[in-house]
C-alpha angles and dihedrals in degrees: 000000000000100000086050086056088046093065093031090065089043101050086046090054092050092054093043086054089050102056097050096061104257120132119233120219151043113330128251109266079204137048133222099271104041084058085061093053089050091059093036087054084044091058093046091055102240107147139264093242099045082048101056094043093057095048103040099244144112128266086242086053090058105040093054083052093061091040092053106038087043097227122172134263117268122258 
């Protein structure tokens, strides 16, 4: 019984949250611009790994970046 009011609290506070405009997870570790620049570098064909060192990031960092933001393959 508890443990039912429990979530149910929960799942009321989320949508609360929801609705009042606030995202919910983990932040960004990059901005929108320096998503541009990534593509931009991708384009460029500088690589993953040079990418993600100079922006402090993982490769997997990077690559979900150029999934997400659709950017084209380097040349």
């Amino acid at each position: 019984m508890e443990r039912d009011l429990l979530i149910e609290r929960t799942h009321a506070g989320l949508e609360r949250a929801k609705a009042e405009g606030k995202r919910l997870g983990r932040p960004s570790k990059t901005t929108e611009q320096q998503r541009r620049e990534i593509c931009s570098l991708i384009e460029q064909g500088t690589t993953v790994s040079e990418i993600a060192r100079r922006y402090s990031i993982s490769r997997a960092c990077v690559l979900k970046v150029k999934e997400r933001q659709s950017c084209p393959a380097g040349a």
